[in-house]
N, CA, C and O atoms as CSV, one atom per row, in Angstrom:
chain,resi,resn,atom,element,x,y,z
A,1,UNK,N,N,0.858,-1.174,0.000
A,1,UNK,CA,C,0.000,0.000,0.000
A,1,UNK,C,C,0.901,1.232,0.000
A,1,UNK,O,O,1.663,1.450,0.942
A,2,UNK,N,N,0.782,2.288,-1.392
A,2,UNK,CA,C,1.612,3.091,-1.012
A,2,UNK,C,C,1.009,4.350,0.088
A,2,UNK,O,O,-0.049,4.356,0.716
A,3,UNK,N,N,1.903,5.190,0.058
A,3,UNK,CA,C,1.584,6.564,1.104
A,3,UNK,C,C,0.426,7.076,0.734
A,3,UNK,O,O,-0.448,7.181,1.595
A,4,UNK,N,N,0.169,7.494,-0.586
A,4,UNK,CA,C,-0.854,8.493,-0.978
A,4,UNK,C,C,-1.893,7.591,-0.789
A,4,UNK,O,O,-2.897,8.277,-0.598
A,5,UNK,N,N,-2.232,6.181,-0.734
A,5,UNK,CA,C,-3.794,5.246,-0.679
A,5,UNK,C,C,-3.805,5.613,0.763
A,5,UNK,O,O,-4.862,6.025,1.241
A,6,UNK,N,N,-2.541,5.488,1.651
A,6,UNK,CA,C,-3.026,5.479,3.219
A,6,UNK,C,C,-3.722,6.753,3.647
A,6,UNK,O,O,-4.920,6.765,3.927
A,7,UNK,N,N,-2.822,8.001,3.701
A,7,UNK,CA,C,-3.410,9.229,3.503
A,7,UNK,C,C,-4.793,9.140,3.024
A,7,UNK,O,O,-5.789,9.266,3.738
A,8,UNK,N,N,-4.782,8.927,1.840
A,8,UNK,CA,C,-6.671,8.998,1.187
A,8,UNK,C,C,-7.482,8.238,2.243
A,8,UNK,O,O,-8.445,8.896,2.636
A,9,UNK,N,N,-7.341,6.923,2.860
A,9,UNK,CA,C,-8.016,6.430,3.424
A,9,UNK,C,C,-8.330,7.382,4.849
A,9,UNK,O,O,-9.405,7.530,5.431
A,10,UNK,N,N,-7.165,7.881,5.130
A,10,UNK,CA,C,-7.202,8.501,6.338
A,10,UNK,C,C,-8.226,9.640,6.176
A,10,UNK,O,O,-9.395,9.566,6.555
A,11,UNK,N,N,-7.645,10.727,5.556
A,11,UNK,CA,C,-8.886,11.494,4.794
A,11,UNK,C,C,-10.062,11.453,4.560
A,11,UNK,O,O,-10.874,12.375,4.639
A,12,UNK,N,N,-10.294,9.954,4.138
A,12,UNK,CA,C,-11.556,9.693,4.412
A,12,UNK,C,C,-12.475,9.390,5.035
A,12,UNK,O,O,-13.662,9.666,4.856
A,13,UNK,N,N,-11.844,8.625,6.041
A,13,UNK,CA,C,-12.523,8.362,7.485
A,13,UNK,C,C,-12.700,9.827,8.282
A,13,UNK,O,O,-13.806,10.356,8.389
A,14,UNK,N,N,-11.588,10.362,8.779
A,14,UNK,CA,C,-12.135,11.361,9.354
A,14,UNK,C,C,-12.881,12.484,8.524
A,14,UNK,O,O,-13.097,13.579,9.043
A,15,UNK,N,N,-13.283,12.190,7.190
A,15,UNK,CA,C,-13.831,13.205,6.724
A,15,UNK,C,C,-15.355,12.550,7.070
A,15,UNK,O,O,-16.254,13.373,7.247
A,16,UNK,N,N,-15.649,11.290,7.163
A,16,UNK,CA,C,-17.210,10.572,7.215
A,16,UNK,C,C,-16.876,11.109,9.248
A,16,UNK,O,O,-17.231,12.237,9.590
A,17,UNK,N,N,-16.563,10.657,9.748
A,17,UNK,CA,C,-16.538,11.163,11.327
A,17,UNK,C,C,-16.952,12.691,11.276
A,17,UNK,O,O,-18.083,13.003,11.650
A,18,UNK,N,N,-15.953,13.771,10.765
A,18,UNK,CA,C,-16.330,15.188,10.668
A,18,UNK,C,C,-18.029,14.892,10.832
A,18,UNK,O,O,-18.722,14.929,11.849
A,19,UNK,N,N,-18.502,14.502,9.019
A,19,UNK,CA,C,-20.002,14.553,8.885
A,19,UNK,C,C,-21.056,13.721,9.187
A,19,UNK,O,O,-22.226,13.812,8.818
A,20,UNK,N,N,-20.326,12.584,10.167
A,20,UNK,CA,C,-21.400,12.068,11.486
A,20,UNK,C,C,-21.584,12.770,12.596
A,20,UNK,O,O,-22.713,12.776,13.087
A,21,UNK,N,N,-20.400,13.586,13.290
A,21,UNK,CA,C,-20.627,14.610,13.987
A,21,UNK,C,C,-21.843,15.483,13.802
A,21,UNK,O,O,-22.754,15.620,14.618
A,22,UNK,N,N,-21.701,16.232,12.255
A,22,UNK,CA,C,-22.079,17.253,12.039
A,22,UNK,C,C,-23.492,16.850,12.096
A,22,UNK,O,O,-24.206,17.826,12.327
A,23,UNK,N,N,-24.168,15.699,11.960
A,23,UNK,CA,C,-25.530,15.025,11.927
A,23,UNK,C,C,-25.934,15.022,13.500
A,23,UNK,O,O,-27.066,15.193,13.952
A,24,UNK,N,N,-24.543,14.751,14.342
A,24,UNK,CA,C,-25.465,14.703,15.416
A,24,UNK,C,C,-25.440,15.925,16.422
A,24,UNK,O,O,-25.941,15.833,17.543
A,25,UNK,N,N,-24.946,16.854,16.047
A,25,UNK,CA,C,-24.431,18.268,16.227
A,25,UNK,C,C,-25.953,19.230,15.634
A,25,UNK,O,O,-26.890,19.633,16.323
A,26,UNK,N,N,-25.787,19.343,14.485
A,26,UNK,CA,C,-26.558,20.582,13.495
A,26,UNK,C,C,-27.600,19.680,12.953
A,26,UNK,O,O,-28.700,20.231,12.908
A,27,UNK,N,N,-27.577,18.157,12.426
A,27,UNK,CA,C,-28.810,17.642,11.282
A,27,UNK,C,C,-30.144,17.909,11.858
A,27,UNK,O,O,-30.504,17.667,13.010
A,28,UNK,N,N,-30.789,18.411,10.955
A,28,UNK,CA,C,-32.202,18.399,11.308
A,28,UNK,C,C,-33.020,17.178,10.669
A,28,UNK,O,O,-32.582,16.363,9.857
A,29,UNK,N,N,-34.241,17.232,11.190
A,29,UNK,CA,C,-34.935,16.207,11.029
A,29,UNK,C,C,-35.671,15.414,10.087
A,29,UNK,O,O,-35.753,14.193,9.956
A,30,UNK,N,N,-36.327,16.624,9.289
A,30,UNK,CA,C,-37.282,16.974,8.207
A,30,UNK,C,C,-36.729,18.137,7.555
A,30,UNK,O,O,-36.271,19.105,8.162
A,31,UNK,N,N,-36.803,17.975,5.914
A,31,UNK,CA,C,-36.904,18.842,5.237
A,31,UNK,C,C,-35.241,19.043,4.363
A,31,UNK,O,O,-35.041,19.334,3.184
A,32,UNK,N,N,-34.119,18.721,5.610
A,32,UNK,CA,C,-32.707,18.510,4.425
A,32,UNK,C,C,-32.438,17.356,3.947
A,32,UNK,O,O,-32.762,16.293,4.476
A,33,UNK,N,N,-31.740,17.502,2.770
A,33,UNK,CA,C,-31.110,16.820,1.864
A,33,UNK,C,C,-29.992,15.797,2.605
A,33,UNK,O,O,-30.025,14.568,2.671
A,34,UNK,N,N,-28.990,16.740,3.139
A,34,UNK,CA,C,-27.929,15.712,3.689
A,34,UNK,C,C,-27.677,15.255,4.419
A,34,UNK,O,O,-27.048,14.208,4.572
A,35,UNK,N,N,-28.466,16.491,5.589
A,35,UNK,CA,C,-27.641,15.963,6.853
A,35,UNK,C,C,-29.310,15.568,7.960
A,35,UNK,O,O,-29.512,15.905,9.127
A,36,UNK,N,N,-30.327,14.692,6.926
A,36,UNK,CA,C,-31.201,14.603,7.919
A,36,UNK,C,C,-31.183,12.944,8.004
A,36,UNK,O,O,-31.840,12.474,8.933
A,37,UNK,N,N,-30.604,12.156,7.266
A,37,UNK,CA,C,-30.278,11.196,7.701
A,37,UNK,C,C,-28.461,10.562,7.882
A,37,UNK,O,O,-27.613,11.052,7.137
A,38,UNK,N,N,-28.117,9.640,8.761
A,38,UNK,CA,C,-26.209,10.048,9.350
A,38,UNK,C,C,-26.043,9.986,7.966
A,38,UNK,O,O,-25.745,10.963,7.279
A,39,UNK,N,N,-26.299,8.443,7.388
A,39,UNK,CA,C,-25.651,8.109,6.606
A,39,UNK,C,C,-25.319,8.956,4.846
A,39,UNK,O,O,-24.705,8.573,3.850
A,40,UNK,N,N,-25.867,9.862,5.083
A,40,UNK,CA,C,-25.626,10.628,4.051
A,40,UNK,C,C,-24.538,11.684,4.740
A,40,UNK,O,O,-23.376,11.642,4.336
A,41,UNK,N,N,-24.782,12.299,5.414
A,41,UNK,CA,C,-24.196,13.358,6.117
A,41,UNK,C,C,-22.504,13.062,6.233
A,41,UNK,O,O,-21.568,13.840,6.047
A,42,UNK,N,N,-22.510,11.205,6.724
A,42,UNK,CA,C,-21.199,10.905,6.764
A,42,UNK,C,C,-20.762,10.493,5.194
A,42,UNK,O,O,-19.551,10.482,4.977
A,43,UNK,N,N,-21.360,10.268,4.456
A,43,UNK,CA,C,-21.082,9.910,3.074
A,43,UNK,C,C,-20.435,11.580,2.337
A,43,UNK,O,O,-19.519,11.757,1.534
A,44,UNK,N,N,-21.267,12.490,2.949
A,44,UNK,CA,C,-21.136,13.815,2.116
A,44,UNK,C,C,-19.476,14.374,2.451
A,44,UNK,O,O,-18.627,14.968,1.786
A,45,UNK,N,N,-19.557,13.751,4.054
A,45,UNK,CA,C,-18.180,14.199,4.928
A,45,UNK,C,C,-16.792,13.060,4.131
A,45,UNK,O,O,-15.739,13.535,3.706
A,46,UNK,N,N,-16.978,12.237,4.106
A,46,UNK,CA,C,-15.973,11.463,3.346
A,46,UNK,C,C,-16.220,11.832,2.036
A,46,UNK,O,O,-16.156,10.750,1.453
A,47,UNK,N,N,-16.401,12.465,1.413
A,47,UNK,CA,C,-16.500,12.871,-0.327
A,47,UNK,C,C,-15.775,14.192,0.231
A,47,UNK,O,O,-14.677,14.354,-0.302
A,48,UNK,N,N,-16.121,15.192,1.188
A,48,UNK,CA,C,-15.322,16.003,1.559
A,48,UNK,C,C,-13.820,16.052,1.530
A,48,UNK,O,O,-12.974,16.787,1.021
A,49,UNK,N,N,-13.830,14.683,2.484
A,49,UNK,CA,C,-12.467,15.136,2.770
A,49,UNK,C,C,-11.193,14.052,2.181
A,49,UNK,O,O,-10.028,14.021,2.577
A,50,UNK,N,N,-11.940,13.057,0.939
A,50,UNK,CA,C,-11.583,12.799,-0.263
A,50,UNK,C,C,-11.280,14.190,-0.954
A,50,UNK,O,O,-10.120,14.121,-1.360
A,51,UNK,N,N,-11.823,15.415,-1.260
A,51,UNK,CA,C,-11.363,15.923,-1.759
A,51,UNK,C,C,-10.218,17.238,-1.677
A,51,UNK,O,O,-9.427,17.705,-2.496
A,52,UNK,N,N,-10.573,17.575,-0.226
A,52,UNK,CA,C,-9.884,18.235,0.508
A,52,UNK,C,C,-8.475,17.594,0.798
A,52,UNK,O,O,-7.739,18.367,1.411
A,53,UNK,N,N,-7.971,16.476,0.532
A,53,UNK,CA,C,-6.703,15.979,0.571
A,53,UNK,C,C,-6.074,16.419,-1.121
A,53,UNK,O,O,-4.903,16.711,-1.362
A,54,UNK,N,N,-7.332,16.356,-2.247
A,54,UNK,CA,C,-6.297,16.564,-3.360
A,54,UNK,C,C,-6.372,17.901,-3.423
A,54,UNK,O,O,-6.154,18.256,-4.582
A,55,UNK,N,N,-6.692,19.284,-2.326
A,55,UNK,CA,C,-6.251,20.129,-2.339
A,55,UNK,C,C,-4.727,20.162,-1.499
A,55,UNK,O,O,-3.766,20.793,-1.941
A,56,UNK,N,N,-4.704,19.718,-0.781
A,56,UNK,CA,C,-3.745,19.764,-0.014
A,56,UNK,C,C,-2.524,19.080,-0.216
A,56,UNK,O,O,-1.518,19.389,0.422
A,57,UNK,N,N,-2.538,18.121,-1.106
A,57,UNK,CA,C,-1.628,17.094,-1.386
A,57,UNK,C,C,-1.677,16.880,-2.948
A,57,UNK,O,O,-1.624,15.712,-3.331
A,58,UNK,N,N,-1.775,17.920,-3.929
A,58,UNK,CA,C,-1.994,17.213,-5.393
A,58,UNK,C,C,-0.758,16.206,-6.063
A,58,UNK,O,O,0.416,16.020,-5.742
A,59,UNK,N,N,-1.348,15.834,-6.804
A,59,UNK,CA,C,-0.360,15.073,-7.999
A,59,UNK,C,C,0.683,15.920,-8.148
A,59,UNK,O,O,0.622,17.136,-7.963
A,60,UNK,N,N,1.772,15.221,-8.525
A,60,UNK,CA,C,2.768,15.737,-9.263
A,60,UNK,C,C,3.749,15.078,-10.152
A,60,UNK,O,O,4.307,14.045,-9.781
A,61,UNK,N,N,4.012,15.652,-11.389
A,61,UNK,CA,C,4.530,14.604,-12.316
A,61,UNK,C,C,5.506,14.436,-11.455
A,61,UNK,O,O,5.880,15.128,-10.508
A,62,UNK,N,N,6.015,13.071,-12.047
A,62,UNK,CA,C,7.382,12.134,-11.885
A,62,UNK,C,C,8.648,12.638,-13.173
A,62,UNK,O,O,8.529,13.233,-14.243
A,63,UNK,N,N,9.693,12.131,-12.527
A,63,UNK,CA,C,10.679,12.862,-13.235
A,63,UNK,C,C,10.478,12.030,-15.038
A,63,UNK,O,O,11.062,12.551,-15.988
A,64,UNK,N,N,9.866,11.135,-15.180
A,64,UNK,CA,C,9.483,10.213,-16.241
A,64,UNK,C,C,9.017,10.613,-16.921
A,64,UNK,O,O,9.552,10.703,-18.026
A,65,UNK,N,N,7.757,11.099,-16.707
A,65,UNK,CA,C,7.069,12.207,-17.431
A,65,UNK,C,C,7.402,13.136,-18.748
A,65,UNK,O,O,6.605,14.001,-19.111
């Protein structure tokens, strides 16, 4: 497994934790989209912070390239 899969995984878990929090923190009951049931809320939070790692960490060519 290289570095960048572990990272992503990592990223991703605490990004679904962030947005299980945020469900049981802020979700309302009736009427939203994401955060009125967990499992979306934590789905939305791991798509988050899937992506918030390829801000933080992008690609970069190899000297091969």
């Amino acid at each position: 497994m290289g570095r960048r899969t572990l990272w992503t995984g990592v990223a991703v878990l605490l990004g679904a934790a962030a947005g299980y929090a945020w469900w049981i923190g802020y979700g309302c009951t009736n009427g939203c989209l994401i955060t009125s049931v967990w499992w979306r809320s934590s789905l939305y939070g791991a798509v988050m912070g899937y992506l918030t790692l390829g801000l933080v960490w992008p690609d970069r060519p190899t000297a091969d390239q």
